[in-house]
N, C-alpha and C positions, 0 to 999 in steps of 0.2 A: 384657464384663459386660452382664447383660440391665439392661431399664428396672426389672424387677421389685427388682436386686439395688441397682441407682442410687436408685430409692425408697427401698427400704429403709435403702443407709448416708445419707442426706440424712433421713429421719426419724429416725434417731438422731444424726445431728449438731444436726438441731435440737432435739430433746431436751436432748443434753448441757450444749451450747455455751449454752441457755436456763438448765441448772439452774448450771450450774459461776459464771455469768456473772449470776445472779439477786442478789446482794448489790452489786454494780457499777449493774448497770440502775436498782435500785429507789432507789439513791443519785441515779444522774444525772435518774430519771425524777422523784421529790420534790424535789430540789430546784428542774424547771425547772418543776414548777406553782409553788413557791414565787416562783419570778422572774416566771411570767407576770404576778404583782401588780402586779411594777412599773411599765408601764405604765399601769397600771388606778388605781395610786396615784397618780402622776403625771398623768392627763387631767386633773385638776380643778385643776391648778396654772396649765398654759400658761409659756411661756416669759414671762421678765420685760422689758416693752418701758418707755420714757419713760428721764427721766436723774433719779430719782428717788434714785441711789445716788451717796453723798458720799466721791469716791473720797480726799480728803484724810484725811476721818474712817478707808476702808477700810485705807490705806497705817500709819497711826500704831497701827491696831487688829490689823493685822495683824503689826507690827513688837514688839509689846507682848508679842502671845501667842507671839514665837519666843521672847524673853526667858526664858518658863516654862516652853519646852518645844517638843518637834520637832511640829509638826502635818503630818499627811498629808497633808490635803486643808481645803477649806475650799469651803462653799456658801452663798451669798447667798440669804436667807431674810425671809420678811414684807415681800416689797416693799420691801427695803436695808434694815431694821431693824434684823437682826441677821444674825452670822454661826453656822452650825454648822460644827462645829470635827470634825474627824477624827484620831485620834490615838491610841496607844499610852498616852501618859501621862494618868490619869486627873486633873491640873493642867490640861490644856489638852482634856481634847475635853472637847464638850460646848455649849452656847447662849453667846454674847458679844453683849452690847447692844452695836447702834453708838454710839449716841449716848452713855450712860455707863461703856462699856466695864465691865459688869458680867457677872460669869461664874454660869452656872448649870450644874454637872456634869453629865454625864450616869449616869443612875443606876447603882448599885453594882452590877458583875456582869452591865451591859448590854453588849450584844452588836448590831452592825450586821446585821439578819437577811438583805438585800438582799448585802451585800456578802461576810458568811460563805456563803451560798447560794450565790452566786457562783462563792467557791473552791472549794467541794465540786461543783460540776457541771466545772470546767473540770479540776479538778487534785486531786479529792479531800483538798485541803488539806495534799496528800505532796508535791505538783511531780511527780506521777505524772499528766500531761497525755499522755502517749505511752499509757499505758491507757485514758483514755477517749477518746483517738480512735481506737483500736484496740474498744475496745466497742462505739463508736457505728458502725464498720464492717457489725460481726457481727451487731450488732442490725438494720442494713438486710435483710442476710442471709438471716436467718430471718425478718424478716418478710414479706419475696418471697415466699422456698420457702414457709411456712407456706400457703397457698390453695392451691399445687399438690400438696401432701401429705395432704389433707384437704378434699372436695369439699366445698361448701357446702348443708348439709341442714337444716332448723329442726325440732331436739330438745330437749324442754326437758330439757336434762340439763347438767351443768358443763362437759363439752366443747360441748356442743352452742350452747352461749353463747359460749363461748371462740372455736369458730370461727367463726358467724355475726359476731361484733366484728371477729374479722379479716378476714373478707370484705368485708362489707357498709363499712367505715371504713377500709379500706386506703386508698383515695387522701388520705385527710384527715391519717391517722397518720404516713404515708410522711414526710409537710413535716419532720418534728421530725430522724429520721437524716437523708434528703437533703440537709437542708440543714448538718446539723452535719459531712455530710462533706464537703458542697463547701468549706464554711472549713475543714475540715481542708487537702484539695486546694487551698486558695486558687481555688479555678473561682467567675463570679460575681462577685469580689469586686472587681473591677479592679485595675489594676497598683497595688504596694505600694509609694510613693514610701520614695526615700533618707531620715530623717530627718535632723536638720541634731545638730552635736555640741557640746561646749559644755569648752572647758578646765579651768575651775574649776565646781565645783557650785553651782547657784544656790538660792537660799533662795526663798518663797514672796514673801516683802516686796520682796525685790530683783528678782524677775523682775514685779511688778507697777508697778515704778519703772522697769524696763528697756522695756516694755510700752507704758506710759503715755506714750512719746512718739510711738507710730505707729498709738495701739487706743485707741478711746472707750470706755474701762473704765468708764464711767456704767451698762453693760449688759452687766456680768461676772457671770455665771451661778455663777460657781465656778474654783477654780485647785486642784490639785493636784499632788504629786510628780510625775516621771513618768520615761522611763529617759534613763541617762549621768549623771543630775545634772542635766537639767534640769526646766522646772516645764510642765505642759499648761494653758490658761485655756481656758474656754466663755463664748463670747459668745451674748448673747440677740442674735435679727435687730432691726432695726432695725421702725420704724413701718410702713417700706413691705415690712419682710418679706426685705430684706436685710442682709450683711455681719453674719451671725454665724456660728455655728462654732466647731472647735477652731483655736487657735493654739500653738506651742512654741517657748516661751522658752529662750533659751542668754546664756551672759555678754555676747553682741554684736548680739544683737538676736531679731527675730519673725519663722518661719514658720507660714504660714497650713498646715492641714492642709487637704488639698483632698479633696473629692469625697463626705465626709461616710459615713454608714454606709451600704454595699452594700444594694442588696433581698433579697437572699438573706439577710445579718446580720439585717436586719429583719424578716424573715420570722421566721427562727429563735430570736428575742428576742422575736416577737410587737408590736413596736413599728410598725409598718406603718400600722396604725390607729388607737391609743391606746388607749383602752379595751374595744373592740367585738376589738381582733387578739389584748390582751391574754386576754379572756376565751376568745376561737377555742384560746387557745393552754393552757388551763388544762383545755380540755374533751379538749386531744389528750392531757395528763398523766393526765387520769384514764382515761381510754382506754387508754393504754400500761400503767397502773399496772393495771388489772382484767386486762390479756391474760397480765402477767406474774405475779398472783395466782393467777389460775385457772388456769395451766398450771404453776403449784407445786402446788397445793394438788392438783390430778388426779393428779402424779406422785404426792406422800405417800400420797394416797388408794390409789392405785391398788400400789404397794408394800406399804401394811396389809393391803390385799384380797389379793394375790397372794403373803404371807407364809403359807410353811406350815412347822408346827413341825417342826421337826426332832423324833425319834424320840429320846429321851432313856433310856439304858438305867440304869430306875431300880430294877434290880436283874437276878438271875437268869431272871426269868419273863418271856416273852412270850406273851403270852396274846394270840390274833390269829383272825381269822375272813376269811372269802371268801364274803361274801353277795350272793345278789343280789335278793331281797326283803324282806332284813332279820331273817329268823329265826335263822340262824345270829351275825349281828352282836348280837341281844339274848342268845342262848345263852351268848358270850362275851364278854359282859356283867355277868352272874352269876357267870362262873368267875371272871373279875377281881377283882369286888367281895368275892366268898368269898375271897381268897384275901390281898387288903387288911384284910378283916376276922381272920384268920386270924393275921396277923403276917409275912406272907411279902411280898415286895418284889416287884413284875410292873408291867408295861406293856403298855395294850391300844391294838392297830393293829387296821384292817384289812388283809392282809398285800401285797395287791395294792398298796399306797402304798409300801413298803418298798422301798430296793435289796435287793438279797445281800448287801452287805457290811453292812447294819442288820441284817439277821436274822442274819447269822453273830455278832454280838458277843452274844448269848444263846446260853450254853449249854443250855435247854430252850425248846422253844416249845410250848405246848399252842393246836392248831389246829382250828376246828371251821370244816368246809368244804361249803356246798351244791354242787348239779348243776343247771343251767340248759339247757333244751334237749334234742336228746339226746346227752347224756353229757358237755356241756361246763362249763370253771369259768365262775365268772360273769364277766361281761364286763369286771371291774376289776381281771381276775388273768389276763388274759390277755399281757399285757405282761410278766410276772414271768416266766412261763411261760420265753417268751423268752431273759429273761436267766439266768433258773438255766441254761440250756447252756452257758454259758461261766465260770459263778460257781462257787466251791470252798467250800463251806457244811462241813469238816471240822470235829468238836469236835462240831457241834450235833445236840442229840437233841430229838424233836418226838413228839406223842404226838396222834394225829388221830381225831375224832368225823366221819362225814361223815354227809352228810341225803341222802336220795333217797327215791323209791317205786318199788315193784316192777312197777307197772303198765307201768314207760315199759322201755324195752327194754334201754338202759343202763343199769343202774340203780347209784345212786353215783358214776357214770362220772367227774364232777366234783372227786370227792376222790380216785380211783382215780390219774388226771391229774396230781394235783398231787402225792400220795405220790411218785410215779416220775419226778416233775419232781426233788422234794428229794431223791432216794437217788440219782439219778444227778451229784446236785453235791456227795453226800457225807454230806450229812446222814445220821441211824441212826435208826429206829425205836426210843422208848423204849418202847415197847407195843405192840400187836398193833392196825393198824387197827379199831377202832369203826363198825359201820354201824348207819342208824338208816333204820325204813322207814318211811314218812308220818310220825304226830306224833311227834315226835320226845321226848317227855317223857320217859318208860322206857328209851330206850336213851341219854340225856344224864347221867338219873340214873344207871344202871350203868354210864357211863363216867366221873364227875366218881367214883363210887366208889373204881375200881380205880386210878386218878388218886392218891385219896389213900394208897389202903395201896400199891400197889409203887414208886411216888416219895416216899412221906414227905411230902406236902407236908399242909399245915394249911390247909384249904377249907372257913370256913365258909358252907355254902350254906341259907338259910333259903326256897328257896322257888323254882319255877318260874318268869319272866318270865309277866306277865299275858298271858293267849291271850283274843281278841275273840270273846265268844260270840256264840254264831248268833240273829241277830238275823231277824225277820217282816217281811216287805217286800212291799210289792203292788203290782202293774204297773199303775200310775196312768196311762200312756198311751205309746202307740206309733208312728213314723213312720218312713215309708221313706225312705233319702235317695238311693239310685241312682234312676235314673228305666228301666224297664225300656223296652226296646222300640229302647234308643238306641244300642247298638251291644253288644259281651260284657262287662257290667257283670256285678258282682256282686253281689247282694240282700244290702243293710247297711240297718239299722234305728236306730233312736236309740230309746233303752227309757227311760221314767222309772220308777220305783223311788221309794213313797212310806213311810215307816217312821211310826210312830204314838206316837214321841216322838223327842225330839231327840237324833242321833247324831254324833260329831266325826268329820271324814273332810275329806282333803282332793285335789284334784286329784291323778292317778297311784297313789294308792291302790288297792288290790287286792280287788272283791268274787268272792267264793265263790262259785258256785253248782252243785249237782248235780240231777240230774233225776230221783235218787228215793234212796233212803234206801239207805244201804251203795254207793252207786255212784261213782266216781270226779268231783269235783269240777273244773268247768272254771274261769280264774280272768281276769276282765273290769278295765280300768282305768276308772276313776273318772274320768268328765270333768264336774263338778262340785264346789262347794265349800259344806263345811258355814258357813263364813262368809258364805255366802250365802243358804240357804238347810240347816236343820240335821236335815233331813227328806225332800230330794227329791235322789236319787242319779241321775245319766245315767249310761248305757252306751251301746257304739255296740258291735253285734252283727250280725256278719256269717254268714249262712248259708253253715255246712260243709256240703258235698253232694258225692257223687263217686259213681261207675258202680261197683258190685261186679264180682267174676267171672263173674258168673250172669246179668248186663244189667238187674238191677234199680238201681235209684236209691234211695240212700242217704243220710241225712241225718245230721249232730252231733248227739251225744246229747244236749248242753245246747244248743246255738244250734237246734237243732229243737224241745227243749223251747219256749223261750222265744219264737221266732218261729210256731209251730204249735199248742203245745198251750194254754200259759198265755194265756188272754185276759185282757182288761181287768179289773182287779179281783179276777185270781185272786193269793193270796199265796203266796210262793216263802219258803223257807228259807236264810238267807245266811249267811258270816260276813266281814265286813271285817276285813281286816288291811292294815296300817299299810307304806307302804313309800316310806321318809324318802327314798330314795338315790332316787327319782322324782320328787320334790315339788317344785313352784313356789320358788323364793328366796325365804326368809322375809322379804328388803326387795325390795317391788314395785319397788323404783327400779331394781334389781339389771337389768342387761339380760340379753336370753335371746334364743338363738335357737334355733326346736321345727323339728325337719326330721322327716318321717311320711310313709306310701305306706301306698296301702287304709286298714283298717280299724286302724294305726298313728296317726291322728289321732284315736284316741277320748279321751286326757287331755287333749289341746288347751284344748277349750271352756271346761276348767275354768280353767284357767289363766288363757285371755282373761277367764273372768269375775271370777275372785278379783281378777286386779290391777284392772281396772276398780272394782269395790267397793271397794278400799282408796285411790280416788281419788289414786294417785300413781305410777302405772303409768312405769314406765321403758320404755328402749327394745327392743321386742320383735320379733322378724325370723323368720315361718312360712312354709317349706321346705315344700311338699305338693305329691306325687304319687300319679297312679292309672293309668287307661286312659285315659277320655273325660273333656273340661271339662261336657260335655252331657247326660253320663250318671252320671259317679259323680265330681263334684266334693264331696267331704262335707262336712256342715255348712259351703255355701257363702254361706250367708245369716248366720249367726255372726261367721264370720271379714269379710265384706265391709262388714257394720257396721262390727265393731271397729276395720277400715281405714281407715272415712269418719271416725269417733270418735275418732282419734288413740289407743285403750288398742293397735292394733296397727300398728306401725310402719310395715312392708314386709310385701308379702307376694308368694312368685315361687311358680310351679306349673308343672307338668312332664306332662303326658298323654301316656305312651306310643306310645299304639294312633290319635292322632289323626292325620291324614294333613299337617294342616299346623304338626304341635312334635314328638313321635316321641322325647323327652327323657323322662330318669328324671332324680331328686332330683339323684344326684352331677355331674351334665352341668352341673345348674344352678351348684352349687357351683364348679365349675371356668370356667363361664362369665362370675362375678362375680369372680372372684378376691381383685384388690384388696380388694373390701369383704370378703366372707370374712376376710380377711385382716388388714384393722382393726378386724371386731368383737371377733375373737377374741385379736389383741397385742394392742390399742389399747384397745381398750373392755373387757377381760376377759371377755368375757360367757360363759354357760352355755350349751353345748351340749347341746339334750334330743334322742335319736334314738329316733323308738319304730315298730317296724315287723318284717318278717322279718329271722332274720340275716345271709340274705345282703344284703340292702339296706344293712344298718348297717355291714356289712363294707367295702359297695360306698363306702358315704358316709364312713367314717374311713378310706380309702386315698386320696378323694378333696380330704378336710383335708390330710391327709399333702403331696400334691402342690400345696396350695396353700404349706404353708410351705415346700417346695422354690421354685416360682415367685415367690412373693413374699417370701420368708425368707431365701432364700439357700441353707436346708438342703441338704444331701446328702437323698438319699431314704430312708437307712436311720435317719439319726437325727433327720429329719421322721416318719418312724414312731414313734421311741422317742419321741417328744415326743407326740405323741398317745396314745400309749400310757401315758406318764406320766399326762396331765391325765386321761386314764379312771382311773385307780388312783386321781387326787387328786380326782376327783368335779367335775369342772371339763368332761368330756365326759361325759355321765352317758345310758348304751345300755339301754335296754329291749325287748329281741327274743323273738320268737316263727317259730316252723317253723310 
């Protein structure tokens, strides 16, 4: 078995063993802050020294209250004034004058909180003592392995607390199990003498009369019960500090108990120092009590967060989409809602989330499906793909709208794909594929039409999904961020983009632009936030250029526009649109980690800067590759802030083409592993991958190999598991050719 696979079942044993065993711990960890008091209560008493106590009075007071009743125990109080009475029968416990053998109850429905405490830490109050030395085991256990399963890093986040307490306080925490196992082991404790036995059971009164001819009971501390039948007495030491202790009484006389409580006992009782060990020992309770909260509350947490709904077939329709900028997911939005409003019963997925065996329990599916690339589904239905080869989707008929433009060479290729994905697992054609070329509005409408008359269903649709009008934007200023000259960089630019009233946009968002009227629009991500600013949009625009046939040099229609033609201050025509399955975590605490190559880091910025502005930035971890550190490290000044400023976590980087790293992004991935490995189980965090597709491909076979190495997986269903969290929006791919 590798280390990878030995980490991994030792984090889930301390997982388990922590949650299964959390109702145990938090018993034994509250009640031993409750006992640390007793020390703390006890410094300001001191032992009782002089012959201040009237043992003839003790012997006749003591003989009186057996009359009433069985007493437990009995402690000499107020300097021999009085006795406190211990006892079952609410007749006898409670305060006895010595002098007038006068009784004062103890209150109704009172409770010895020292002594109940007690039995709940040693024996849960069941005589189940073999459980909690078997917890107090486990508990050493995990909190060993715990440092070695989780390096110590300072994040302010719930784990990030959680482990810093068990790092930084482990040697102080350790005292509490150590020691309650060495008294389990008896290690420590010194030899455990024979006790002596006694024929007939002795009474309290009688064993202080049996007592009284060999023990100066003038500085008896206290006598109670104790085992066989006989009675235990504490003697206060004497003036000079000796001859006290326990003693045990039998029908024929007194054993001294020797050697008094162990340092180990004392440690673990906190009795070592009085007050100053009691309190050491209350700070360790609250210690243990916060390590065993916070690694509750992270698993709850983390169980809500990693809860996904199951697919609920709340009637005949499935109404699903496969987008990857969100226009087809609004399209099938609409059909939903028309079809809600209509009277008809459906459920909207996106399909990419679904098994086969979810979609097979819908006899219809009305599917609207973009193309990403060329000719591919988007990247959250690429996993599905997958599994429809071996899935039997018989019974079900599906009715498909697909989006594309005619421009790209594929065209629809994406819903082409996925048609011949579902008829080769069975599925039927309820209608004749739907194709739609650019806006999609006309050919949505004539297909939600024919939707209603050759299927009968009742869609009422009142209206198209609002589309983001083309908004006025002017090139407020421009900066190069390769640095030419330094090795084969390639000319990237950062563009601001200033609008002349306030626009909602948020990081990964999608702006429009074309380079002249009727021309085909190129489409740029947003690395800015209108929460930051509701008017000034970043881009990060790299110069297309390539050799034609003819040895002329060629440039992008739009990245030439905008790096050559559009100067400062000239306005461009845009349209933003909105694209959610991109966007930062609506809780900045949420951790993320953004992996990018080239000009794949242009949503970045945004992101560092939205969470910074929402002042509660979680743990954030940016992946960035190029060529040269020295040439085209992008937006290096951004990200090395946000490094020193704590809004960014970590940050590792990969330079190709430099002679001393020669590393792309997934090399890094596989390099860290371990931690790959616990942002992604451990922390849940968000995977953002924005760059070509083969990059993205390169870097989710390289996740894949991480939950093989560190997970245990096989490698095919460390694939399907990444393939899942793409469908479940948990690995979320933005690529470009």
């Amino acid at each position: 078995m590798s280390f990878a696979a030995v980490r991994r079942t030792l984090i889930l044993l301390h997982r388990w063993i922590a949650l299964i065993l959390t109702p145990i711990f938090l018993v034994i960890i509250l009640t031993g802050a409750v006992l640390s008091f007793r020390p703390i209560v006890n410094s300001g008493q001191g032992p009782r020294q002089g012959a201040s106590l009237d043992v003839a009075a003790l012997s006749q007071l003591v003989g009186a209250i057996e009359k009433a009743g069985q007493p437990g125990g009995i402690s000499v109080i107020e300097g021999g004034r009085a006795l406190q009475v211990m006892a079952q029968d609410p007749a006898v416990a409670g305060r006895w004058d010595m002098a007038s053998g006068a009784h004062t109850p103890a209150p109704a429905g009172g409770i010895d909180i020292f002594r109940t405490a007690e039995g709940l830490h040693k024996t849960l109050l069941l005589g189940l003592g073999i459980v909690v030395e078997v917890a107090s085991f486990l508990m050493l256990g995990i909190m060993v392995a715990g440092p070695f399963l989780a390096w110590l890093r300072f994040r302010n986040s719930l784990m990030g607390w959680h482990t810093a307490m068990g790092w930084l306080l482990l040697p102080l925490t350790l005292t509490s199990p150590v020691t309650a196992v060495m008294l389990s082991l008896h290690i420590g404790t010194g030899s455990r003498p024979e006790l002596p036995r006694t024929k007939r059971p002795v009474a309290i009164s009688q064993a202080l009369a049996i007592a009284g001819r060999d023990l100066d009971l003038n500085r008896l501390a206290g006598a109670r019960r104790f085992r066989g039948g006989t009675v235990m007495l504490q003697l206060a030491p004497d003036a000079t500090g000796g001859n006290g202790g326990g003693f045990v009484v039998t029908d024929s006389g007194v054993t001294p108990l020797v050697g008094g409580p162990s340092l180990v006992k004392q440690i673990h009782e906190g009795t070592w120092g009085g007050a100053w060990s009691g309190a050491i020992n209350f700070g360790i309770s609250l210690v243990l009590l916060g390590l065993t909260v916070t690694g509750l509350w992270s698993w709850v947490r983390r169980k809500a967060r990693n809860r996904v709904r199951p697919v609920a077939a709340g009637g005949d329709i499935l109404v699903a989409h496969a987008s990857q900028t969100g226009t087809a997911a609004r399209l099938a939005g609409v059909v939903f809602e028309g079809l809600i409003a209509g009277g008809e019963k459906a459920t909207l997925a996106p399909i990419g989330a679904l098994k086969p065996a979810e979609i097979a329990r819908f006899p219809l599916v009305l599917l609207i499906a973009s193309t990403t690339g060329e000719g591919e589904v988007p990247d959250g239905t690429r996993a599905l793909l997958r599994q429809l080869k071996s899935s039997d989707l018989k019974g079900v008929r599906f009715a498909m709208l697909a989006l594309g433009d005619r421009s790209y060479a594929h065209f629809c290729g994406g819903g082409q794909r996925l048609k011949a994905a579902l008829m080769a697992a069975g599925a039927v054609e309820a209608l004749p594929l739907r194709e739609a070329d650019g806006d999609p509005s006309g050919a949505f409408l004539g297909w939600v039409d024919t939707v209603r008359s050759e299927l009968a269903l009742n869609c009422k649709i009142t209206g198209l999904p609002a589309v983001s009008p083309p908004v006025a934007l002017t090139v407020a200023d421009r900066q190069r961020l390769d640095v030419p000259g330094t090795g084969n960089t390639q000319e990237t630019w950062r563009i601001w983009l200033e609008g002349t009233q306030d626009i909602a946009f948020r990081p990964g968002d999608l702006v429009r632009i074309a380079a002249g009227a009727g021309e085909r629009p190129r489409s740029y991500s947003v690395g800015s936030s209108s929460r930051v600013d509701p008017r000034r949009i970043a881009l990060t625009v790299r110069l297309h250029e390539w050799t034609a046939e003819d040895g002329a040099r060629r440039l992008g229609r739009v990245s030439g526009f905008l790096l050559r033609e559009a100067e400062q201050g000239v306005t461009v025509e845009a349209r933003l649109d909105p694209h959610p399955g991109f966007n930062p975590p609506t809780d900045p605490r949420w951790p993320i980690v953004m992996i990018a190559a080239g000009s794949g880091i242009a949503p970045f910025p945004g992101f560092i800067e939205e969470r910074r502005a929402s002042g509660r930035a979680g743990p954030a971890w940016l992946i960035f590759g190029n060529r040269h550190r020295d040439g085209d490290f992008l937006w290096r000044d951004v990200f090395e802030e946000a490094l020193a400023d704590g809004t960014l976590t970590r940050m590792d980087t990969a330079f190709s083409r430099d002679s001393d790293d020669g590393a792309r992004v997934q090399d890094r991935l596989r390099q860290h592993a371990p931690e790959v490995f616990e942002w992604l189980v451990e922390t849940k965090a968000i995977v953002y991958i924005c760059g070509r597709r083969a990059m993205s491909e390169a870097v989710l076979e390289a996740l894949a190999e991480v939950l093989v190495t560190e997970g245990g997986l096989k490698p095919e269903a460390a694939r399907a598991e990444i393939g899942q969290w793409v469908a479940e929006g948990r690995v979320r791919v933005d690529t470009f050719n």
